[in-house]
LOLUMKE-405726 format. One record per residue: x, y, z of N, C-alpha, C, CB in turn; residue in one letter; residue number from 0. Coordinates in steps of 0.2 Angstrom, whole numbers. Each point is the difference from the previous one (the first is absolute). Glycine has a CB too. Example, Ala and Ser with C-alpha at 12.3 -4.5 7.8 and 13.67 -1.06 7.14 Angstrom:
2
FIMAR npx npy npz capx capy capz cpx cpy cpz cbpx cbpy cbpz type seq
FIMAR 66 -28 39 -4 6 0 4 6 0 -9 -6 6 a 0 .
FIMAR 7 11 -10 4 6 1 -4 5 3 6 -3 -10 s 1 .
//
This chain:
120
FIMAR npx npy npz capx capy capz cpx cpy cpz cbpx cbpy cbpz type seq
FIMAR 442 646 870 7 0 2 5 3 -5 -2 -10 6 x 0 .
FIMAR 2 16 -6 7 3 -2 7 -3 -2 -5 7 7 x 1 .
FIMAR 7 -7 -15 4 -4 0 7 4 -4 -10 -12 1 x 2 .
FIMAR 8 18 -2 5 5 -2 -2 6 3 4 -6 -11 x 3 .
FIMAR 1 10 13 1 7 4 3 6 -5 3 -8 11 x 4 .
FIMAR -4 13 -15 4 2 -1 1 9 2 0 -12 -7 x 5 .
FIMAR 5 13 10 0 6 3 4 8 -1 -2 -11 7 x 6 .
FIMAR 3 7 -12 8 4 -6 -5 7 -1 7 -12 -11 x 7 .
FIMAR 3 16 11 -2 6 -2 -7 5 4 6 -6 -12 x 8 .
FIMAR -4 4 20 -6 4 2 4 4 7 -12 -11 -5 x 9 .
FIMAR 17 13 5 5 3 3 0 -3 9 -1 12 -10 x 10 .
FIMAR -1 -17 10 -1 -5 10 5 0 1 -9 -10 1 x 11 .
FIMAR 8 13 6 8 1 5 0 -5 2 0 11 5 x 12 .
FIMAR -7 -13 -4 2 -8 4 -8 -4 -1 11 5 12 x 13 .
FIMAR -11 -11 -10 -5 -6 -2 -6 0 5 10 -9 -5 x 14 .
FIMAR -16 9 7 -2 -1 4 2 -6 4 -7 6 -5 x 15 .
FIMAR 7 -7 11 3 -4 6 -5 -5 -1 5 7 9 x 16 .
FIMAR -11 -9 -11 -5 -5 -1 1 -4 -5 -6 6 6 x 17 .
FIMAR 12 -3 -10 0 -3 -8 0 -7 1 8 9 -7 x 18 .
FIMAR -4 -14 9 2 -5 1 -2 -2 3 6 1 -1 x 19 .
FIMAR -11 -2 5 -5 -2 3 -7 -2 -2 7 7 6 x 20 .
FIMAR -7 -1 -12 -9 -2 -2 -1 1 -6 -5 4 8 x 21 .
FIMAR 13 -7 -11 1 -1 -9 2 -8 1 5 13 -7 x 22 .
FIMAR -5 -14 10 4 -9 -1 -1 -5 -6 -1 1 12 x 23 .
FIMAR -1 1 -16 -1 -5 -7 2 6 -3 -10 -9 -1 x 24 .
FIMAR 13 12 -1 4 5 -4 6 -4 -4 -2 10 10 x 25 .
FIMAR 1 -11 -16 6 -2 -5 5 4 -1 -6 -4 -5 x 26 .
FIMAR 6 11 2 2 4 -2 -3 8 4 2 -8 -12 x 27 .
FIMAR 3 11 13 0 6 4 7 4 -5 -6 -6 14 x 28 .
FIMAR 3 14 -17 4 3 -1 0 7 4 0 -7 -11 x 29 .
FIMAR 4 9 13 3 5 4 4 8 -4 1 -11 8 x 30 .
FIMAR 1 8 -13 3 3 -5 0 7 -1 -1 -9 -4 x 31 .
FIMAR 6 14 3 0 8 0 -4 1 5 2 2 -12 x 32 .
FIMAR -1 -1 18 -3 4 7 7 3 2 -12 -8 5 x 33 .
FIMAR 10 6 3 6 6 3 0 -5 8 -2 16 -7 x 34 .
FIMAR 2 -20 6 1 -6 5 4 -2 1 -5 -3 -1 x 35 .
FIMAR 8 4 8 7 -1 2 1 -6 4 2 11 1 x 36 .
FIMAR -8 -17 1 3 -6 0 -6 -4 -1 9 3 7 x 37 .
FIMAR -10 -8 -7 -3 -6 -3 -4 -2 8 10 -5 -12 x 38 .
FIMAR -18 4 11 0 -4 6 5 -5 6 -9 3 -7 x 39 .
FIMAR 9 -3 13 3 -5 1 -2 -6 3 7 7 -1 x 40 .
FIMAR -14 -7 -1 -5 -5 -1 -1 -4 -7 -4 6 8 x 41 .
FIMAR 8 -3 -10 0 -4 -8 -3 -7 -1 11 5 -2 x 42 .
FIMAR -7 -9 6 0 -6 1 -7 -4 -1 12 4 7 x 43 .
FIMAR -18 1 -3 -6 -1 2 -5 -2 -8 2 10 11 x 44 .
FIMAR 3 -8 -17 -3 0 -5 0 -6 -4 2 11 1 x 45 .
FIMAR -2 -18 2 2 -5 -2 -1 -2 -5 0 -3 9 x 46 .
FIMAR -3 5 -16 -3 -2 -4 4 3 -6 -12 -2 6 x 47 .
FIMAR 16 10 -5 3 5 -5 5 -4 -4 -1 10 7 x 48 .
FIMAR 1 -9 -12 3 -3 -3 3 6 -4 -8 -10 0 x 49 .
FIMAR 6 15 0 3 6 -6 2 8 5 -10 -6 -13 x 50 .
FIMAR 14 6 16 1 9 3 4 6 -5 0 -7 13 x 51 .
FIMAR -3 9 -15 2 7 -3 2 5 4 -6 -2 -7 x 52 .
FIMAR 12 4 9 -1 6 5 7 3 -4 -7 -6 15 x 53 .
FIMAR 6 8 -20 5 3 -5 -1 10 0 -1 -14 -8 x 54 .
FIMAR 6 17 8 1 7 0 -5 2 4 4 2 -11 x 55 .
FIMAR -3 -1 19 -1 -1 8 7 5 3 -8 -16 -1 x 56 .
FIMAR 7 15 7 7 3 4 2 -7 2 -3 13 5 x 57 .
FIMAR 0 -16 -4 4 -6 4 6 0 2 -4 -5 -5 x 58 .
FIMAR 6 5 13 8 -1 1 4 -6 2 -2 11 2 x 59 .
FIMAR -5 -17 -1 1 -5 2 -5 -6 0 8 8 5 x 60 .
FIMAR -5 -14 -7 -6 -4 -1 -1 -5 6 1 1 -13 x 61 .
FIMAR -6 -2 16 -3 -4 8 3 -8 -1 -13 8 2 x 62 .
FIMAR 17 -10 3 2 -6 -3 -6 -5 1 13 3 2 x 63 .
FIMAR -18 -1 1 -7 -5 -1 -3 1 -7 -4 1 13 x 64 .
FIMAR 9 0 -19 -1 -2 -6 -2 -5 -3 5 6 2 x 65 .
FIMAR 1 -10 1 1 -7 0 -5 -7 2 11 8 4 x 66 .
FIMAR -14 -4 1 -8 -3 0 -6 -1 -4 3 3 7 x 67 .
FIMAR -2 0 -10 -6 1 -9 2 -4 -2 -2 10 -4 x 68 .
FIMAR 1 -17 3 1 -6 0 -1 -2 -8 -3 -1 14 x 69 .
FIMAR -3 6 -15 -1 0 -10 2 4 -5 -9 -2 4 x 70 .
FIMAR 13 7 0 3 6 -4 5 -2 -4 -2 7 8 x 71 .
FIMAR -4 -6 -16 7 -3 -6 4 7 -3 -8 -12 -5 x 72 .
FIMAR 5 16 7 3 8 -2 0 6 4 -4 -2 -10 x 73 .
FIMAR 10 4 13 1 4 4 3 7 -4 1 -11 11 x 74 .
FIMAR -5 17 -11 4 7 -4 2 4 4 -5 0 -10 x 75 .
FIMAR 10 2 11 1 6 6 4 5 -4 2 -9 12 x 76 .
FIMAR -1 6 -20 2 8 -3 -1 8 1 -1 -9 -7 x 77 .
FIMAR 7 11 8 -1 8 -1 0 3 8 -7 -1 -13 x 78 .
FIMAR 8 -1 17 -2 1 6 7 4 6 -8 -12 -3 x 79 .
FIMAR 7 11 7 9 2 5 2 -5 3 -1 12 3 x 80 .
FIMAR 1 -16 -5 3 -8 4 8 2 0 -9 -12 -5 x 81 .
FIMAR 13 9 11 2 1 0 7 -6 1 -10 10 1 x 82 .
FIMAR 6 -16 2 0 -8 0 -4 -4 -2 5 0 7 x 83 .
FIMAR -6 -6 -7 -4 -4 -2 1 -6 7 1 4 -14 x 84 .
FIMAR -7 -6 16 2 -6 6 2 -8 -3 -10 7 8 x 85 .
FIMAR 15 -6 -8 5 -6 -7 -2 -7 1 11 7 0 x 86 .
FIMAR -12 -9 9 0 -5 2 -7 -2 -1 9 1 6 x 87 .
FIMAR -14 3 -6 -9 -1 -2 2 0 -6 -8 6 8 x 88 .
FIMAR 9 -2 -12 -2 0 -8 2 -7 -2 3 15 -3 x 89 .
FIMAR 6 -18 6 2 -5 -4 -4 -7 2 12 6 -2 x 90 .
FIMAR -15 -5 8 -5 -7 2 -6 -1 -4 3 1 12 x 91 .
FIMAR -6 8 -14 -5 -2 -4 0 -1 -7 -5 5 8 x 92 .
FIMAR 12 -3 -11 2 -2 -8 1 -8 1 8 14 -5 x 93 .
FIMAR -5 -20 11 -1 -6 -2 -6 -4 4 12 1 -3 x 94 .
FIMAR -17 1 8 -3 -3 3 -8 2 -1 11 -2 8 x 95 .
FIMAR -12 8 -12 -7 3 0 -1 -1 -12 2 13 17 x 96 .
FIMAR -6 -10 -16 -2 1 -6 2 8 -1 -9 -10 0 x 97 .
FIMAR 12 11 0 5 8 0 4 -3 -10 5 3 19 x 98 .
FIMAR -6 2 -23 4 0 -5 1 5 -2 -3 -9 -2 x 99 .
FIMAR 1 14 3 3 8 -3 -2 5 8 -5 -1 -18 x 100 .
FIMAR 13 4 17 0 5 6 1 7 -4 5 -8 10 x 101 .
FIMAR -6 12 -14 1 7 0 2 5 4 -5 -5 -4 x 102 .
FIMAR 14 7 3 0 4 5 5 5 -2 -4 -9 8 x 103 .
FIMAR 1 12 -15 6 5 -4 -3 5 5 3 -2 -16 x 104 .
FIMAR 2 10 11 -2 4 2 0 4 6 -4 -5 -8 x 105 .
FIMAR 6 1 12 2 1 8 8 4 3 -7 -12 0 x 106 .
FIMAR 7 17 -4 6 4 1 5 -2 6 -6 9 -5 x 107 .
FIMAR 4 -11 10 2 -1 6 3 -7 0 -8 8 6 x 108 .
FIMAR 6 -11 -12 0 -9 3 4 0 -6 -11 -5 7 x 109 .
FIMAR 20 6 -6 3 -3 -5 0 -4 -6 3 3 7 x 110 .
FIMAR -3 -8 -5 0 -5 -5 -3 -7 2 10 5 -4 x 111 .
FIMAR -14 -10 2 -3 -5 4 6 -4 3 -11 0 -8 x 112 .
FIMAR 9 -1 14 3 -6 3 1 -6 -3 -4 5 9 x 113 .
FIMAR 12 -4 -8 3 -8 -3 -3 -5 2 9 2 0 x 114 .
FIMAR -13 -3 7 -4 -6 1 -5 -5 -3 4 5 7 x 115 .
FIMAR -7 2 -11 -7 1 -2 4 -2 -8 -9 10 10 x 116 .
FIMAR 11 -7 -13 4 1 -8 1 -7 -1 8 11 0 x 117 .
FIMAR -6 -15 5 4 -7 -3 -4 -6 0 10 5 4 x 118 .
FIMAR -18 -3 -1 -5 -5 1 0 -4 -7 -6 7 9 x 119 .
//
């Protein structure tokens, strides 16, 4: 069973469609430096993740079935084109999940972190 992924720096437009489906003990998955413009939106499938790297990517937006990775203590979405953040997922999983670091400089588009999220 496969218990870290790492897929960095290999220029993927996008994830195979079966990812989430036939990694399900996956701890850690990094994504990091490609050219992926969105995150599965089966994410969620990956009940076990605990660590997602998906840092200097295109990203223009994150799946609000985020929020379902129920283990996810580190979420990096640095360097990307976000343009929002899904405020009301992100602030349920900073008090109800095991969520403790969200990463999310570097996002030209995405002003300044939401006051909702700042004042946790």
């Amino acid at each position: 069973e496969l218990r870290e992924l790492k897929l960095g720096h290999n220029m993927l437009e996008q994830l195979p469609g079966n990812l989430t489906e036939s990694m399900k003990h996956l701890l850690v998955i990094d994504l990091s430096f490609n050219l992926l413009r969105s995150l599965p939106k089966k994410l969620h499938r990956l009940s076990k993740l605990k660590i997602l790297q998906a840092s200097y990517n295109q990203i223009t937006e994150l799946p609000s079935q985020v929020r379902l990775v129920e283990h996810l203590e580190l979420l990096d979405i640095s360097y990307n084109r976000l343009t929002e953040l899904p405020i009301s997922e992100l602030k349920m999983m900073l008090v109800e999940s095991k969520l403790k670091c969200i990463e999310c400089k570097g996002n030209p588009e995405l002003l300044r972190p939401p006051r909702e999220i700042t004042e946790q």
